[in-house]
C-alpha positions in Angstrom: 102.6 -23.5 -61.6 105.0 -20.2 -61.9 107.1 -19.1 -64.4 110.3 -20.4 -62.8 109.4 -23.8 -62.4 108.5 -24.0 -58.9 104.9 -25.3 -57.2 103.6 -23.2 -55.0 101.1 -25.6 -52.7 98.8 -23.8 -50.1 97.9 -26.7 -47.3 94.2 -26.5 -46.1 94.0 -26.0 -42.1 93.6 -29.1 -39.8 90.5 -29.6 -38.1 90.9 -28.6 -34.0 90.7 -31.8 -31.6 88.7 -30.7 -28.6 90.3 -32.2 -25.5 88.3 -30.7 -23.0 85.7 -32.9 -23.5 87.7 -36.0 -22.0 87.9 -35.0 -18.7 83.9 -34.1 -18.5 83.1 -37.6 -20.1 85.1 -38.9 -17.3 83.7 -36.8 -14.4 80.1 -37.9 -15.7 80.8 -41.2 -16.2 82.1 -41.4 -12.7 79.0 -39.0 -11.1 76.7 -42.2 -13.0 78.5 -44.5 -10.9 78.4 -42.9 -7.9 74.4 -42.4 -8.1 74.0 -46.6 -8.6 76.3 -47.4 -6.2 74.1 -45.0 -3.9 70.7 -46.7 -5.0 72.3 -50.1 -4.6 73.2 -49.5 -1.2 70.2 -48.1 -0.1 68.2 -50.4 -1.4 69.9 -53.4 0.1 71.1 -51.6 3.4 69.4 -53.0 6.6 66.4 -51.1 8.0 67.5 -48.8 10.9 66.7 -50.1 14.2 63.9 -47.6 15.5 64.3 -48.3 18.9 67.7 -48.2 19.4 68.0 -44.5 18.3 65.0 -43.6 20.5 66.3 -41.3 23.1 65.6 -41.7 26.6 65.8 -39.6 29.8 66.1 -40.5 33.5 63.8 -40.6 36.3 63.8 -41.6 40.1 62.0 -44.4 41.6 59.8 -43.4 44.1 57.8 -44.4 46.8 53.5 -44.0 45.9 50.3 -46.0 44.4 48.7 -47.1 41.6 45.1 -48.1 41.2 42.1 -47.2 38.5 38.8 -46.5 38.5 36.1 -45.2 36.9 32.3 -44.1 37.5 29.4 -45.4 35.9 25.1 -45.7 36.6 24.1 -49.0 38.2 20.6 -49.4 37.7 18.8 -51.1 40.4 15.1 -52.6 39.6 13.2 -55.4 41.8 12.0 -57.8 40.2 8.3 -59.0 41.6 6.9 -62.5 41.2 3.1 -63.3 41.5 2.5 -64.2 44.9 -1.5 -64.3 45.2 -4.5 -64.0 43.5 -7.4 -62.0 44.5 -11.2 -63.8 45.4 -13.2 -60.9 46.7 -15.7 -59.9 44.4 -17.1 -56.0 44.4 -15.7 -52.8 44.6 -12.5 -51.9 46.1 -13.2 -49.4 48.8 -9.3 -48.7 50.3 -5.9 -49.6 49.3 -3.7 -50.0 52.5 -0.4 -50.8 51.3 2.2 -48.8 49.0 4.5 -50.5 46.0 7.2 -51.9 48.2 5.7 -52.3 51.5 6.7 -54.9 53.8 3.5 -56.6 55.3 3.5 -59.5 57.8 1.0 -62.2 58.7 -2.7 -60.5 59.3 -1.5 -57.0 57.6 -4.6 -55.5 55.5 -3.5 -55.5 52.3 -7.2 -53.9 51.1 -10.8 -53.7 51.1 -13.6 -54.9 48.9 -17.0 -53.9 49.7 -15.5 -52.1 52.9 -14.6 -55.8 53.8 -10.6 -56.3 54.9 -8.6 -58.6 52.6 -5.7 -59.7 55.1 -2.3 -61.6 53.6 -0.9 -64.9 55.7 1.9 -66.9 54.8 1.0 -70.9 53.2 1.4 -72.5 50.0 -2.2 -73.7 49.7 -4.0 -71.1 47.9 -7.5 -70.2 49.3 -10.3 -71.8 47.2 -13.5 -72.6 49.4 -14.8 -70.3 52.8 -13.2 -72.2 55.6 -15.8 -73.4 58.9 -16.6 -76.0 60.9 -15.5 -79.3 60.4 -13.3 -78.1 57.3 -9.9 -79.8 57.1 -6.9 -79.5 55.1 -3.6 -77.9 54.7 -5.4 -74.5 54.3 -7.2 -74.6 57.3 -3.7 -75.5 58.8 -2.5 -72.0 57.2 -5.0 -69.9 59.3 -4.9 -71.7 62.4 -1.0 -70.8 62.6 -2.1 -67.0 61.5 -4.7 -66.9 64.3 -1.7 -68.5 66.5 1.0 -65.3 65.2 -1.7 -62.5 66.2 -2.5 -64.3 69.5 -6.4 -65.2 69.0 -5.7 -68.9 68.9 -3.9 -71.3 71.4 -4.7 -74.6 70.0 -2.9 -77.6 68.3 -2.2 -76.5 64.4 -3.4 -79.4 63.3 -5.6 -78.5 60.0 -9.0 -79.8 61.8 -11.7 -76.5 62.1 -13.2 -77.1 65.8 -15.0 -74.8 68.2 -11.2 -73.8 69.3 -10.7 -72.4 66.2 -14.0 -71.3 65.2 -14.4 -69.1 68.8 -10.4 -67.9 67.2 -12.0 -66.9 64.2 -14.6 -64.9 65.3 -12.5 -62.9 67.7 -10.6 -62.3 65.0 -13.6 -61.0 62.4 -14.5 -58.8 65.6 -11.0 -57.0 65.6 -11.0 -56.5 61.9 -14.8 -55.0 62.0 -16.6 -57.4 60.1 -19.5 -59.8 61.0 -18.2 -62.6 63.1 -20.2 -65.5 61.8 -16.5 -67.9 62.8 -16.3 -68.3 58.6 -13.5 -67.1 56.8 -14.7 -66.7 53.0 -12.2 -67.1 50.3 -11.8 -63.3 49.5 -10.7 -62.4 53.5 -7.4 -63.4 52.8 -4.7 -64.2 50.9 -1.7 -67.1 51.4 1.8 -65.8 50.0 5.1 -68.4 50.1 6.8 -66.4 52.8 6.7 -63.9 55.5 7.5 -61.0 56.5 7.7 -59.9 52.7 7.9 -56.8 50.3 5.1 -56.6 48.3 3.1 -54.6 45.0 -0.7 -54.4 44.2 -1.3 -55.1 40.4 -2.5 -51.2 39.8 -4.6 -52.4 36.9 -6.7 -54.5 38.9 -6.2 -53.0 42.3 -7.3 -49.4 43.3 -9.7 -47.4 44.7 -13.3 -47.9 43.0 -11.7 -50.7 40.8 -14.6 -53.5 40.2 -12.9 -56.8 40.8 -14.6 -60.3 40.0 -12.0 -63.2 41.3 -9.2 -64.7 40.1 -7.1 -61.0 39.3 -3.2 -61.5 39.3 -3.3 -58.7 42.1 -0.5 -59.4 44.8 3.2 -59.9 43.7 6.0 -60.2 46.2 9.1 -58.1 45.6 12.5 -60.5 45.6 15.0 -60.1 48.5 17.0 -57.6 46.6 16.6 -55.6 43.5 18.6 -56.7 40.6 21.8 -54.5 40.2 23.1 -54.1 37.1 25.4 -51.8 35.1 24.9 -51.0 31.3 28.2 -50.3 29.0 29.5 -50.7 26.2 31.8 -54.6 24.4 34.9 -52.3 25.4 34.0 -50.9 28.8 32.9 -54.6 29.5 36.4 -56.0 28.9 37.9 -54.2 32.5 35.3 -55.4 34.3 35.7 -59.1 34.4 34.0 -61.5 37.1 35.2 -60.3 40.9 35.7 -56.3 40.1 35.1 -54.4 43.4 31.8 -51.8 42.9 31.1 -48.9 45.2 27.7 -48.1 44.9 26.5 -44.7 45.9 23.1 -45.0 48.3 20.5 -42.2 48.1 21.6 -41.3 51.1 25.1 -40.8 50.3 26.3 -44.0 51.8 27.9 -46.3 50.0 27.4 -49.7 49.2 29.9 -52.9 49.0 29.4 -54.6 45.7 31.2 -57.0 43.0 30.7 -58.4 39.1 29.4 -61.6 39.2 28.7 -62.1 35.1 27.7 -60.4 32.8 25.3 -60.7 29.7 24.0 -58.8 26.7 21.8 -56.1 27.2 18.1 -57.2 25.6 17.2 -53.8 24.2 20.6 -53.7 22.3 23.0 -55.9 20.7 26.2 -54.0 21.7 25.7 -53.1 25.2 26.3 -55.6 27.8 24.7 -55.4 31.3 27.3 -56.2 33.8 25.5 -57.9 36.5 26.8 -56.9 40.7 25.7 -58.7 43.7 27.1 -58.5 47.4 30.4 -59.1 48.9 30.5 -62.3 50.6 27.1 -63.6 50.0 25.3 -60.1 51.2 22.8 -58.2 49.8 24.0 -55.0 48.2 21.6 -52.8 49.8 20.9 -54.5 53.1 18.7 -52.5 55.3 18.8 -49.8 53.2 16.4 -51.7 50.3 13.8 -50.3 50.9 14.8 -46.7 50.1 14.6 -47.9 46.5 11.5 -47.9 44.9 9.6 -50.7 44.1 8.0 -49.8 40.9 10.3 -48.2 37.6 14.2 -48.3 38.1 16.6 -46.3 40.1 20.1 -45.0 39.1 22.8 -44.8 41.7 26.3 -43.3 40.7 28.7 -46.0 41.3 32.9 -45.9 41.3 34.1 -49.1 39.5 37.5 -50.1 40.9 39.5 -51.5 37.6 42.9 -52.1 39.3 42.6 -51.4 43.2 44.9 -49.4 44.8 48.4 -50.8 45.5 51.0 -48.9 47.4 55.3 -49.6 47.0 57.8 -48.6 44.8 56.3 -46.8 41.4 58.2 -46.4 37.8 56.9 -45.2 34.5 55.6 -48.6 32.5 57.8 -46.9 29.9 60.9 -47.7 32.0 60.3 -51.5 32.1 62.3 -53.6 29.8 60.9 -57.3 29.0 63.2 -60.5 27.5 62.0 -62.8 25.4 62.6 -65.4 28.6 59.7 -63.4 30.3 62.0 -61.8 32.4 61.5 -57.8 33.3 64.0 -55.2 34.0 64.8 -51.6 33.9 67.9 -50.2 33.2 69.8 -48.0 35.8 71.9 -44.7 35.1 75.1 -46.4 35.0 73.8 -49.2 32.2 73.1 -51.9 34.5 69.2 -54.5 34.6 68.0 -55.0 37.4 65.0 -57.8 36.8 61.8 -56.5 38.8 58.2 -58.2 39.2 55.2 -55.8 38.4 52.9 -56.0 41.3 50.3 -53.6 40.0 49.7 -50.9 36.5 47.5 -48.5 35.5 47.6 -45.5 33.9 51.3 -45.6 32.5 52.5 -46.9 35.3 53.1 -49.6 37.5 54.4 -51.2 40.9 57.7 -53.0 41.4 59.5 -55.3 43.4 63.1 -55.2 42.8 64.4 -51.8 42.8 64.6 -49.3 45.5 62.9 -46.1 45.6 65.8 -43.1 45.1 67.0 -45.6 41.7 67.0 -43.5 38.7 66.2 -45.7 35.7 66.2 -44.9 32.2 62.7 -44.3 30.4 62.2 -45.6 27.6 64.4 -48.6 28.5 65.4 -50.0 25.1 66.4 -46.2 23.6 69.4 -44.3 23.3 70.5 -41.7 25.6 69.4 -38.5 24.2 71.4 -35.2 22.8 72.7 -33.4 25.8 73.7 -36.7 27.7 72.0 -37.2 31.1 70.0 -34.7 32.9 
């Protein structure tokens, strides 16, 4: 207090409100917002449609062909079958026949002791020397061989008379060997059928071999060799039952063939051996067997036709459309189906019926035309 009375009060400053904080409060508050109504929406958006925003392009219709193919080994083996059993006893002094030869009634097949073995055709095998006054269905056998080569005129009637002892003997004379008008049981050898294919056993059957009776030593080869083609599960899948096979001969021919089945290979577990036989009932080979060998296996390069060749109106596979009806289409240049039928694909593209070569369609048919418009 002063000396005249008066108070003299000094008032102590006010604190400074800060309003610029308000309006970045607000502006964050609002940027908060704005991020979750962001996440909400693309969280609970719906997926875009891929397809629709696929671009697409144009192209023309035109006339060509589709078909598939590809190559592969076919491995052709024959498959012999015992046919006779040898009953000369003593050293084999010749071999006559190759692996695969075709022998006929009274072909020397070979030679024990310098003795001829000679194959006929019967199903009675040869188990006693054959003379006279034999009878049976094995004396039957060698009167009709005697009859084929022309020494014997007489009624096959299984009975061994002078007719077909005097047979016999000018037989034995053409053949070099005594004729006595007895056939022992190691001069020949009965097989099912004639004219045939045939192999000598080569562990019982060559030159200097020692043989005793009884050796598993003529097989005849079957009417074909067995065609097959190795491949894989997958590779089996295009080549279902029917599938046309071109198989090249050693001779550069080519043979007609087709899948008939097919089974698992029996040295492994995932291969499959697709198994081919003739068109139509025919041999694969035909004449030309018996350039194959008969022993071992042979591999001929062979074209497997997948989807054969069909000719018309071709389009990208790309540029067909299908409905959930079934129904397919593809879709022109101005917007417009047009349904087709698929006559043949391969490869990425197909064969149609129901649009005209010149059309341009779009490709891929459920996209969206592209940046840049049409081309």
């Amino acid at each position: 207090m002063t000396g005249n009375g008066s108070m003299n009060m000094t008032a102590e400053p006010q604190p400074r409100r800060r309003w610029w904080r308000i309006p970045v409060l607000v502006v964050s508050l609002l940027a908060v917002g704005a991020v979750a109504g962001w996440a909400v929406t693309a969280v609970f958006a719906p997926p875009r449609d891929v397809l629709s925003e696929t671009p697409y392009t144009y192209v023309e219709l035109v006339d060509g062909e589709v078909g598939s193919s590809m190559q592969l080994n076919t491995v052709a083996e024959w498959q012999p079958a015992l046919a006779a059993t040898n009953q000369a006893s003593g050293t084999v002094t010749s071999v006559s026949v190759a692996p695969g030869d075709e022998v006929r009634a009274g072909s020397v097949l070979y030679s024990v002791n310098l003795r001829p073995v000679v194959v006929a055709a019967g199903a009675t095998p040869v188990f006693r020397p054959l003379g006279r006054e034999t009878k049976g269905s094995d004396v039957q056998q060698l009167q009709q061989l005697l009859t084929e080569l022309g020494f014997y005129s007489g009624a096959v009637d299984g009975e061994f008379g002078g007719r077909t002892e005097a047979a016999v003997k000018d037989w034995q004379e053409s053949l070099g060997v005594e004729d006595d008008g007895v056939v022992q049981p190691g001069d020949v050898v009965f097989v099912p059928t004639l004219p045939t294919r045939v192999t000598l056993d080569p562990e019982f059957v060559f030159r200097g071999a020692s043989l005793s009776g009884g050796e598993a030593a003529v097989s005849a080869l079957s009417a074909e060799p067995v065609f097959r083609i190795p491949v894989t599960v997958s590779q089996a899948g295009s080549m279902p039952v029917g599938t046309a096979v071109e198989v090249q001969a050693p001779d550069g021919t080519v043979w007609p063939a087709e899948v008939t089945s097919q089974k698992p290979a029996e040295e492994s577990g995932d291969q499959v051996d697709v198994v081919l036989h003739g068109v139509g009932g025919a041999t694969i080979c035909g004449a030309g067997c018996g350039t194959l060998p008969a022993e071992g296996s042979s591999r001929l390069l062979s074209k497997i036709v997948t989807q054969p060749t069909v000719t018309g109106v071709v389009a990208p596979s790309a540029a067909l459309l299908s409905a959930t009806d079934g129904t397919i289409s593809v879709v022109d240049d101005e917007g417009e189906r047009h349904e087709v039928s698929v006559v043949a694909a391969a490869k990425g593209m197909s064969v149609i019926d129901g649009a005209p070569a010149g059309m341009r369609v779009r490709v891929p048919a459920s996209g969206e035309e592209a940046a840049g418009g049409k081309p």
